[in-house]
C-alpha positions in Angstrom: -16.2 1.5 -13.1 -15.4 1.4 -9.6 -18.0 1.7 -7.2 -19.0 3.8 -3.3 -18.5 1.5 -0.3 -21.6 0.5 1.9 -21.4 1.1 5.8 -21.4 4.0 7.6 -18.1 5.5 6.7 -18.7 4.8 2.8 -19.8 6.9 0.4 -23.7 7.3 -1.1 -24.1 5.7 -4.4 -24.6 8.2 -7.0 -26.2 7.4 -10.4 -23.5 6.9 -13.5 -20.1 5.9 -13.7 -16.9 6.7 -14.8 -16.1 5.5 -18.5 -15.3 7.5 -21.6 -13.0 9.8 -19.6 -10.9 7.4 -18.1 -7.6 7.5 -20.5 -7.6 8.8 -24.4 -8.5 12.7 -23.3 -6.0 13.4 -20.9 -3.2 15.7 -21.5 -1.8 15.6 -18.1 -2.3 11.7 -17.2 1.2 10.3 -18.8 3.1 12.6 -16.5 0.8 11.9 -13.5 1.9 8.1 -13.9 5.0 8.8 -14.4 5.4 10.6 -11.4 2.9 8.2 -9.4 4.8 5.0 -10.7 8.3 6.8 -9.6 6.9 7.0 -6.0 5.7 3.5 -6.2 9.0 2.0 -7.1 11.0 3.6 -4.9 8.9 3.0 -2.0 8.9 -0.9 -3.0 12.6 -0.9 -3.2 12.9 1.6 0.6 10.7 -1.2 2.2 12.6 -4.4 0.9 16.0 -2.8 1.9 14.6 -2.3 5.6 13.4 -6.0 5.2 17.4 -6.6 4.5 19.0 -4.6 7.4 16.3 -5.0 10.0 16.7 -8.7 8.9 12.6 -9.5 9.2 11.7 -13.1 8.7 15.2 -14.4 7.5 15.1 -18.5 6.7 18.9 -18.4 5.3 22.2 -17.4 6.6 25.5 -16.6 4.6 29.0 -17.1 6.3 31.1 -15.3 3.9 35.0 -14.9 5.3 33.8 -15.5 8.8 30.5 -12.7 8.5 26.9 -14.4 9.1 24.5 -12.1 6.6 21.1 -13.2 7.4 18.3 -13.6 3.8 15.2 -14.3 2.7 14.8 -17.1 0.1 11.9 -16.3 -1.7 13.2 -13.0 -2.8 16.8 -14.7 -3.7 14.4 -16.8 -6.6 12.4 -14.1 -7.3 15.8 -12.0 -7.6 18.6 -14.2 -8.7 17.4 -17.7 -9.1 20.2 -18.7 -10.7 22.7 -17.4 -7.7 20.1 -19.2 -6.0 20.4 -22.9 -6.8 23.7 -22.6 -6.9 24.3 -21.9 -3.0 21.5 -23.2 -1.1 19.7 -25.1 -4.4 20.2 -28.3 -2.2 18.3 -27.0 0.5 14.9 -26.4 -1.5 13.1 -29.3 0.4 14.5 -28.3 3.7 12.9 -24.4 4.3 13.5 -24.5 7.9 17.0 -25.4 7.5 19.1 -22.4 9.5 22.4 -23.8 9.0 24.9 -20.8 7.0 25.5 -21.3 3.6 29.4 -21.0 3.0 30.2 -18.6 0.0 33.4 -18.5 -1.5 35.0 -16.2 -3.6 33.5 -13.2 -1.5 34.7 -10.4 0.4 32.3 -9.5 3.0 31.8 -5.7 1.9 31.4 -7.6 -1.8 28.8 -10.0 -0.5 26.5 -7.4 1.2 27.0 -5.1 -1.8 25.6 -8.0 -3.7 22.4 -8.2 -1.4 21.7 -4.5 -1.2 21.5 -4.8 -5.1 19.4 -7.5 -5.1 16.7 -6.3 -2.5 17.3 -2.8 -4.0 17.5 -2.7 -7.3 14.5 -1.6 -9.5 16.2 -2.2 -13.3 16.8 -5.9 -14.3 19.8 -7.7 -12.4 20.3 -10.9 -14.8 23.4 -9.2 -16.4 24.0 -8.4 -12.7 23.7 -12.1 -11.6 25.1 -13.3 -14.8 28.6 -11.6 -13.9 29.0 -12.8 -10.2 27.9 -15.8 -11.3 31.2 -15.9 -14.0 33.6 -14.5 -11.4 32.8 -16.3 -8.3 31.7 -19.6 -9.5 32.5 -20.3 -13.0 36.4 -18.7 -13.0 36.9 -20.2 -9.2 37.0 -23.6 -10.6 33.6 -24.6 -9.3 31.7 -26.1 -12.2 28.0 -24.7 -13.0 26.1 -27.7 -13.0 22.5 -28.2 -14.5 20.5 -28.3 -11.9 16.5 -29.6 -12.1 14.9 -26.5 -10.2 11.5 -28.4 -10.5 10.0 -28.4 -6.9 6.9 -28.9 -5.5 6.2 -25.2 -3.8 7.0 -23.4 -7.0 5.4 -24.7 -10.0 2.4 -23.8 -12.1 -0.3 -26.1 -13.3 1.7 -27.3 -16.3 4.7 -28.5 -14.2 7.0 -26.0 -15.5 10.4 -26.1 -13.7 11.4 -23.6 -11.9 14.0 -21.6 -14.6 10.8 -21.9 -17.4 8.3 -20.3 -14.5 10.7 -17.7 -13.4 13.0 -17.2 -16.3 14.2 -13.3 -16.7 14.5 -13.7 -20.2 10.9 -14.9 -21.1 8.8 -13.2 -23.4 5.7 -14.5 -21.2 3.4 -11.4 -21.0 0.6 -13.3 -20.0 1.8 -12.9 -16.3 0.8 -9.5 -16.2 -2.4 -9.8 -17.8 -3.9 -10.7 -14.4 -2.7 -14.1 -15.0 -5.2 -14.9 -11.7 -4.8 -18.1 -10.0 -7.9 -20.7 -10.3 -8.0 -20.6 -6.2 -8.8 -16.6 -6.0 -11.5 -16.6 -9.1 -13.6 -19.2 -10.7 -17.3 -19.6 -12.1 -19.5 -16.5 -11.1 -17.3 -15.0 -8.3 -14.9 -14.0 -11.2 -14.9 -10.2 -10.4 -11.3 -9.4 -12.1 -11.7 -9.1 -16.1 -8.7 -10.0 -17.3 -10.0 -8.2 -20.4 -8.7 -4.8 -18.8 -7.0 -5.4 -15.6 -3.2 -5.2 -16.4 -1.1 -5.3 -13.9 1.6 -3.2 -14.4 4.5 -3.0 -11.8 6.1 -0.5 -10.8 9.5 -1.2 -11.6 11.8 -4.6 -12.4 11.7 -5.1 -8.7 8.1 -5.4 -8.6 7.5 -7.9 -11.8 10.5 -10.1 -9.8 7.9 -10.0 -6.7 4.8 -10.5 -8.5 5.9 -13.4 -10.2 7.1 -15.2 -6.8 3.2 -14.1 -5.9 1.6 -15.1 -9.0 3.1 -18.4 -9.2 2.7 -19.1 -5.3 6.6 -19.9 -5.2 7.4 -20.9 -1.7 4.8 -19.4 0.3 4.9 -19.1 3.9 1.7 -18.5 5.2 -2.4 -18.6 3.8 -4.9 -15.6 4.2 -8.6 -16.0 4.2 -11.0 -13.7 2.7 -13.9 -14.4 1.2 -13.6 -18.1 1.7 -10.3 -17.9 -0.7 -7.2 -18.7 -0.1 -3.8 -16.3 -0.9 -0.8 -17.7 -0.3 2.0 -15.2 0.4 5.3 -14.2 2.4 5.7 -13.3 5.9 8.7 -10.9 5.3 7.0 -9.2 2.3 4.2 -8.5 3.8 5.9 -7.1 6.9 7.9 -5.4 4.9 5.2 -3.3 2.9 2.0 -3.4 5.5 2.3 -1.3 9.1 -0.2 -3.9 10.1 0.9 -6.5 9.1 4.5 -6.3 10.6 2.5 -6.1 14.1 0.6 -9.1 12.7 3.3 -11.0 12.3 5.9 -10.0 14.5 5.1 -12.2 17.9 2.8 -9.6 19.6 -0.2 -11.3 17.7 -2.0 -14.8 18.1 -1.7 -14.8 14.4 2.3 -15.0 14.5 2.6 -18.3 14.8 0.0 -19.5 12.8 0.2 -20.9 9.2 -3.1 -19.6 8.2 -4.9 -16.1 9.0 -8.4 -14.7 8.1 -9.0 -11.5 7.5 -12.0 -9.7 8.1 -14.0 -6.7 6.2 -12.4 -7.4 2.9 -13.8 -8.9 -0.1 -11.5 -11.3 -2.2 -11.2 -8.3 -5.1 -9.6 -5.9 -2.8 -7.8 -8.4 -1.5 -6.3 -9.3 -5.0 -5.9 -5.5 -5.3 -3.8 -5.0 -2.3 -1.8 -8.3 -2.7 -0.6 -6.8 -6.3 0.5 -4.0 -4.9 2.5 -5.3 -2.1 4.4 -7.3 -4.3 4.6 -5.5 -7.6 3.5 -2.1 -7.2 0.8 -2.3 -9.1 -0.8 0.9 -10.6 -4.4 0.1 -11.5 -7.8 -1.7 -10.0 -9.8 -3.9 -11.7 -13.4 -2.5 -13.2 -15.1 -3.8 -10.3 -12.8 -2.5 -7.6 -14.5 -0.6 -4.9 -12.1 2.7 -4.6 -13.9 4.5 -1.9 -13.6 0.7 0.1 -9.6 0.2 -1.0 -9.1 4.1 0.2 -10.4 2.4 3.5 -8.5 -0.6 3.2 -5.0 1.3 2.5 -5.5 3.4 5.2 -6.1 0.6 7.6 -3.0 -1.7 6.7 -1.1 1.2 6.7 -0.2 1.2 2.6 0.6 4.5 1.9 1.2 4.1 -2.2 -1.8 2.5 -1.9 -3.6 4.9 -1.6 -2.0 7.3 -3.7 -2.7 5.1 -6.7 -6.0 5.3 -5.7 -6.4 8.8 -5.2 -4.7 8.9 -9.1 -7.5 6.6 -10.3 -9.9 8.6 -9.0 -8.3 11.5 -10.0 -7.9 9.9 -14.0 -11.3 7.9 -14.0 -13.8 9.7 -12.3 -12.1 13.7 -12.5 -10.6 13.1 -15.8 -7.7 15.2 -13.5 -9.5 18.1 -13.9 -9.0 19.5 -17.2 -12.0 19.4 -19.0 -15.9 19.6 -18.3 -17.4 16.4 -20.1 -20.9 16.7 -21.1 -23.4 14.4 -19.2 -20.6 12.9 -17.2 -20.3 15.2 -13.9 -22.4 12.4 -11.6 -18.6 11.2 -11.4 -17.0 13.9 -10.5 -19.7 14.4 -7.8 -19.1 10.5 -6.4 -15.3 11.2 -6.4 -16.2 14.6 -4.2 -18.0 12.5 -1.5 -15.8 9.5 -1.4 -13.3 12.2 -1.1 -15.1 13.5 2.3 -15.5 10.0 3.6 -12.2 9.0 3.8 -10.7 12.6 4.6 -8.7 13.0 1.3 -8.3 17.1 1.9 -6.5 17.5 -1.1 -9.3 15.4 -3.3 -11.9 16.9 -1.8 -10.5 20.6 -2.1 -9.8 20.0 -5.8 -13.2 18.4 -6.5 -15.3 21.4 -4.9 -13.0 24.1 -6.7 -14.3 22.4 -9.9 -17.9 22.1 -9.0 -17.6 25.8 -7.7 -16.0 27.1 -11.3 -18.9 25.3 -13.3 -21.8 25.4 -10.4 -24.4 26.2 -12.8 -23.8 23.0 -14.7 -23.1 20.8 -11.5 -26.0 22.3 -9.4 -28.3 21.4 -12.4 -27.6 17.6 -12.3 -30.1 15.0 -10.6 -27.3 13.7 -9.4 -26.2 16.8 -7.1 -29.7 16.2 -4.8 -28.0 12.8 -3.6 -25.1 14.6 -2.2 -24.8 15.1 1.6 -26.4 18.4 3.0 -23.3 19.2 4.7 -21.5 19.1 1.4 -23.4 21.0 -0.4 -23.7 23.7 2.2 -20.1 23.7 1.8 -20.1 23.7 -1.8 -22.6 27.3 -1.1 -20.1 28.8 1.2 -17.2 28.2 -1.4 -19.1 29.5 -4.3 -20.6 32.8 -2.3 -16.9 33.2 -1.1 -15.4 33.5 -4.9 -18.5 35.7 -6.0 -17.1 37.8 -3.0 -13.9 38.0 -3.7 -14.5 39.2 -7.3 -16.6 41.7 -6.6 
């Protein structure tokens, strides 16, 4: 499955893969994504309410009762697209346009309720939208017009308007079958199966986001890897990457300019770390390089990131620990050194308890001779340490 880095600070390449353990024998791994997806969601939903108060990257502004509340567009029509169109629907052509939006109908304290929820929230808002939409608009007297939300920055290849592409309501699954766009992988350089790369956010919050991604709905910027273009969203990816926020912020060249390129990635890890910024996601593609997104996570300082891949390499190459698989511990052995590599402690400890507690079988495989020296002295220490202490 995935694969050890190349460089200096990457893993060796160790013979076999991961496989049959991956997912049917695991007692444990439902409550380990449970708990991992938990951490995800939350996270996403911390990092877009800083976006909200520390007001990153805001193109709109809301006078409601004489108080200026400062947005983000995209994440209104990934959120509440209906809201949307109905305040600033007449400024879809104009994205620099900075003059407020008057809302009626609102209090203040009712109005920034309103955007907490939507930046915030990780269970679906329609019902949510639906409401203010009644009260505010409907029952005020203003009448809810049909509006044609087809425009140029956010429609897919069929010409979908805007309410069919984004539509809470749609039973369109397809989306989050790695529904990858023709500009990220074509012909040979395909990497991503979309035969077993689902793309499974972590919360409502995240499917909202990685729709606006997926369907390359009013981007604001272009990043080039691999020669491929991914268009995304200045304040999102402020708002989830350490590096990024310094990236962007005005301290960089790269601030002011529409297009970026990034160095040291390949376009798969890219796509990996795009889906997670905006959705959460909590799996890699076959061909993902773990031991190189450990590296990458680390670097644009993505926390969750690199939890989910510590949980893959936990489910796919440790099956977490819970039982010894027959001709399948060349895995466990790769997980130990990209463990070591990128400093996973906790990995690393748990990976040479295991060896230790079935040494005979480990020390046995071919595979063991293509693990560091210095590893393998420390797998000798740890083993003459528990013959020690049971004697």
């Amino acid at each position: 499955m995935a694969r050890c880095g190349a460089g200096s600070a990457a893993p060796v390449v160790l013979l076999g893969s991961p496989g049959v353990c991956s997912k049917g024998l695991q007692r444990k791994g439902p409550c380990e994504r449970r708990r991992l997806k938990a951490m995800v969601s939350e996270q996403l939903s911390q990092d877009l309410v800083r976006l909200l108060r520390e007001e990153m990257h805001t193109d709109v502004i809301f006078s409601v009762g004489g108080t200026l509340f400062k947005a983000h567009k995209a994440i209104l029509l990934a959120r509440v697209p209906d809201f949307y169109f109905h305040t600033i629907g007449q400024t879809l052509n104009n994205l620099t346009n900075h003059e407020p939006v008057a809302v009626e109908n609102f209090e203040a304290s009712e109005f920034r309720t309103f955007l907490q929820i939507v930046y915030s929230s990780n269970r679906n808002i329609k019902n949510y939208e639906e409401e203010i939409l009644r009260k505010k608009i409907v029952e005020s007297g203003v009448p809810q017009k049909k509006h044609d939300f087809t425009f140029e920055k956010c429609t897919d290849n069929g010409g979908r308007s805007s309410t069919e592409f984004l539509g809470k309501k749609s039973s369109d699954s397809s989306l989050l079958k790695c529904e990858i766009p023709e500009d990220i992988c074509d012909g040979e350089d395909n990497l991503i199966s979309t035969d077993n790369y689902d793309l499974d956010p972590a919360s409502e919050l995240g499917e909202d986001l990685l729709k606006l991604y997926l369907r390359h709905c009013c981007p604001d910027i272009d990043i080039y890897v691999d020669g491929k273009s991914f268009k995304a969203h200045r304040a999102i990816l402020s708002a989830r990457s350490s590096y990024f926020a310094a990236m962007l912020s005005g301290c960089w060249s790269e601030s002011s300019q529409e297009h970026i390129t990034l160095q040291g990635i390949n376009h798969v890890e890219m796509n990996v770390m795009m889906h997670f910024m905006y959705g959460g996601t909590l799996d890699f593609p076959d061909k993902a390089n773990v031991g190189q997104i450990l590296n990458m996570a680390d670097m644009y300082g993505l926390e969750g990131l690199k939890e989910v891949a510590i949980y893959i390499l936990r489910r796919d190459y440790c099956n977490f620990f819970q039982k010894l698989v027959p001709r399948r511990l060349a895995p466990v052995l790769e997980c130990l050194i990209i463990a070591h590599s990128v400093g996973v402690e906790s990995l690393f400890a748990d990976c040479m308890k295991w060896i230790v507690k079935h040494f005979a079988r480990f020390w046995s495989e071919r595979s063991f001779a293509n693990v560091p020296p210095e590893i393998q002295k420390s797998c000798l220490n740890m083993l003459i340490q528990s013959l020690v202490s049971i004697s």
